[in-house]
GUKELO-453598 format. One line per field, with one value per residue: x, y, z of N, C-alpha, C, CB in turn; residue number from 1. Coordinates in steps of 0.1 Angstrom, whole numbers, m for minus. Glycine has a CB too. Layout:
n.c1 c(X|...)
n.c2 c(Y|...)
n.c3 c(Z|...)
ca.c1 c(X|...)
ca.c2 c(Y|...)
ca.c3 c(Z|...)
c.c1 c(X|...)
c.c2 c(Y|...)
c.c3 c(Z|...)
cb.c1 c(X|...)
cb.c2 c(Y|...)
cb.c3 c(Z|...)
n c(NUM|...)
***
This chain:
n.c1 c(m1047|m1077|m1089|m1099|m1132|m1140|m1149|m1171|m1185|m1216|m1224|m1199|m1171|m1151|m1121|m1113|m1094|m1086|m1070|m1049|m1035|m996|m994|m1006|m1023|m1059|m1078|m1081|m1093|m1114|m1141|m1142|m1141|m1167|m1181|m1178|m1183|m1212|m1214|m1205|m1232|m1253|m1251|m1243|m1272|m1280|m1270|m1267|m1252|m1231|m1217|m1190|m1162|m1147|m1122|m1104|m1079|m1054|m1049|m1056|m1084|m1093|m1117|m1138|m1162|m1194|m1216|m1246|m1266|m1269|m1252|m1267)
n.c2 c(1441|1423|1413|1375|1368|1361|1329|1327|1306|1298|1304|1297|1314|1337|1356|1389|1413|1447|1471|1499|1514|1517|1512|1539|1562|1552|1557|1585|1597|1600|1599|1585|1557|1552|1558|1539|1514|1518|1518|1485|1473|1491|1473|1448|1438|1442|1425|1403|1395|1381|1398|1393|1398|1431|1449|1477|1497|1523|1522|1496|1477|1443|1417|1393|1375|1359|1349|1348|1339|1332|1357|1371)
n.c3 c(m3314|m3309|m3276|m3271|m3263|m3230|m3212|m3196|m3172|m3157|m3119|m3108|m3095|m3102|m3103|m3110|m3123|m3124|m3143|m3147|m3176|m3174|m3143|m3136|m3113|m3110|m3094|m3076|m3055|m3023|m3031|m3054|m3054|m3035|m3059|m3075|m3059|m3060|m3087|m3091|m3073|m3089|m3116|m3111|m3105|m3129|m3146|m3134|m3116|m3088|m3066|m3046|m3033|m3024|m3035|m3036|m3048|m3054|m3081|m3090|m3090|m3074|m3077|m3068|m3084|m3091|m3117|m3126|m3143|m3178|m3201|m3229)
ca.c1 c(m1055|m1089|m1087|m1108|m1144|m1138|m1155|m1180|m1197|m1226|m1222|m1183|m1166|m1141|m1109|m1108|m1085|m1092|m1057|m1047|m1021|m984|m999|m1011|m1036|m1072|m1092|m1074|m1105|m1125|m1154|m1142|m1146|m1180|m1187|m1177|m1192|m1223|m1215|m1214|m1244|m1260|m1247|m1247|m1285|m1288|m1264|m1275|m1239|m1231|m1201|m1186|m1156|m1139|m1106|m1104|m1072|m1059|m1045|m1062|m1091|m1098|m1131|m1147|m1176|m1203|m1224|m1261|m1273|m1256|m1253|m1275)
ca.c2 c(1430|1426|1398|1370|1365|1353|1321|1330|1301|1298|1299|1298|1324|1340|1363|1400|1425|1454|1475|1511|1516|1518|1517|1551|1560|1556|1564|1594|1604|1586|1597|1577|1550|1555|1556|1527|1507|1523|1505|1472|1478|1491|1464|1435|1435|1445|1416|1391|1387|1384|1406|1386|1408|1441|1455|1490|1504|1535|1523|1485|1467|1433|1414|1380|1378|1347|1354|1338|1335|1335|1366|1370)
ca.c3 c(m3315|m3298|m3269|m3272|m3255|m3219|m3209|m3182|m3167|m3147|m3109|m3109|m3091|m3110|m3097|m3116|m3119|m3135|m3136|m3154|m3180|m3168|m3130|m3136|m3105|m3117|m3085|m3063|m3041|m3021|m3038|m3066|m3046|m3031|m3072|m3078|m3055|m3068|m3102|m3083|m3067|m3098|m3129|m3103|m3106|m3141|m3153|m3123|m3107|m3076|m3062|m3027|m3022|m3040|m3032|m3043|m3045|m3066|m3096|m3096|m3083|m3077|m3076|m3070|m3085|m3092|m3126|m3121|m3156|m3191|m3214|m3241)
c.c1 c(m1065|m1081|m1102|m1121|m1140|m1151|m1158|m1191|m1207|m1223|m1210|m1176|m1155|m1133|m1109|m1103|m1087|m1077|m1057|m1034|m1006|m986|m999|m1020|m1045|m1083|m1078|m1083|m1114|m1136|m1159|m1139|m1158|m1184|m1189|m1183|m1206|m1226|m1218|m1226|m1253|m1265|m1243|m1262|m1290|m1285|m1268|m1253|m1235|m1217|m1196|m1178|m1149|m1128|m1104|m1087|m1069|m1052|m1052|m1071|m1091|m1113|m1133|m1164|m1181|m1212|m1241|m1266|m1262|m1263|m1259|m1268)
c.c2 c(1429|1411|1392|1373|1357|1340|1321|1322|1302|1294|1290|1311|1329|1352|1376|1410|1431|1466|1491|1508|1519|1519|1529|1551|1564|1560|1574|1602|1594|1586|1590|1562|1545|1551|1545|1512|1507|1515|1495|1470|1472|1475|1450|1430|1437|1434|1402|1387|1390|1391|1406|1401|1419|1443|1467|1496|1510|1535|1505|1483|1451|1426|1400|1380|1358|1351|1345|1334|1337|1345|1368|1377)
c.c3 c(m3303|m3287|m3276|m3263|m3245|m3216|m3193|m3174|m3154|m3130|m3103|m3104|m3098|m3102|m3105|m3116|m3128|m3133|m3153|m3161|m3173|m3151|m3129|m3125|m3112|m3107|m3075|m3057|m3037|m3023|m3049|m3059|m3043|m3050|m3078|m3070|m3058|m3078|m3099|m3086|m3083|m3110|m3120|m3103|m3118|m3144|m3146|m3122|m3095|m3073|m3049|m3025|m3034|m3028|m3041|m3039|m3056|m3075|m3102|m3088|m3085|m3070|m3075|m3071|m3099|m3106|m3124|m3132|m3166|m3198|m3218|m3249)
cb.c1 c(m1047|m1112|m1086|m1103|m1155|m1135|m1147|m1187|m1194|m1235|m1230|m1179|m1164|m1147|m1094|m1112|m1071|m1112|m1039|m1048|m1023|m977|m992|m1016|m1038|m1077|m1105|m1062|m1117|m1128|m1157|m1130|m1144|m1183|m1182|m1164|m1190|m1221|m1203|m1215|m1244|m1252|m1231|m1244|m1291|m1286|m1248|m1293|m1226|m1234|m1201|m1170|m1142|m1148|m1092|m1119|m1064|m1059|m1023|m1054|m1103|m1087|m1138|m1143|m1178|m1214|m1215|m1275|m1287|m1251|m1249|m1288)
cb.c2 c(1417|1424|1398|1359|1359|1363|1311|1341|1291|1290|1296|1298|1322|1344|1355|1403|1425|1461|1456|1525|1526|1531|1512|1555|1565|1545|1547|1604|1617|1582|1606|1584|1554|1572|1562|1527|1507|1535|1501|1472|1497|1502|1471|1438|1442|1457|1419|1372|1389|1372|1423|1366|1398|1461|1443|1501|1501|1550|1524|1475|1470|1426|1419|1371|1401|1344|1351|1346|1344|1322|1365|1374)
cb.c3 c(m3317|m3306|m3248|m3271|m3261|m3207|m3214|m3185|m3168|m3153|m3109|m3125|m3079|m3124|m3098|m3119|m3117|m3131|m3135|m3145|m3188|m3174|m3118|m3148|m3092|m3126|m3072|m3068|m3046|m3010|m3042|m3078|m3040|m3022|m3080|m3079|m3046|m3073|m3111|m3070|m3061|m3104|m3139|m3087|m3098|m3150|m3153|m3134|m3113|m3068|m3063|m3025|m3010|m3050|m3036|m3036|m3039|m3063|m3097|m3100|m3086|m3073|m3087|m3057|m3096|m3076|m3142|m3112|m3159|m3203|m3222|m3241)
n c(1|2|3|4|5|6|7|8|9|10|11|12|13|14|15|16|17|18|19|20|21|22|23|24|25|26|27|28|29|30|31|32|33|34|35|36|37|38|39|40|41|42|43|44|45|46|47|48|49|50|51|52|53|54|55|56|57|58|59|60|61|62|63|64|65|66|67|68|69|70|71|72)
***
């Protein structure tokens, strides 16, 4: 079953964890790393959200991140 649509308001900081099946590691280089902050970077400016703090480690991340506009 799909999940629902999360409720993303405007200029609300939100908590995200982004985590791998069975804690399987999903980053094991630190280039995969470096890549990922990249994404940030990147999809922070395409989407308009702001990205305070990450936590990269190698089977989950977590994120606080601000959205500036809504969806379309």
């Amino acid at each position: 079953m799909r999940r629902l649509p999360r409720i993303c308001p405007i200029d609300v900081s939100q908590h995200i964890i982004q985590r791998d099946n069975n804690r399987q590691i999903c980053s094991g280089f630190q280039q995969d790393f470096f890549t990922y902050i990249g994404f940030f970077k990147e999809f922070s400016i395409q989407f308009s959200v702001n990205v305070h703090v990450w936590v990269l480690m190698s089977n989950h991340v977590h994120l606080l991140c601000t959205p500036r506009k809504a969806l379309e």
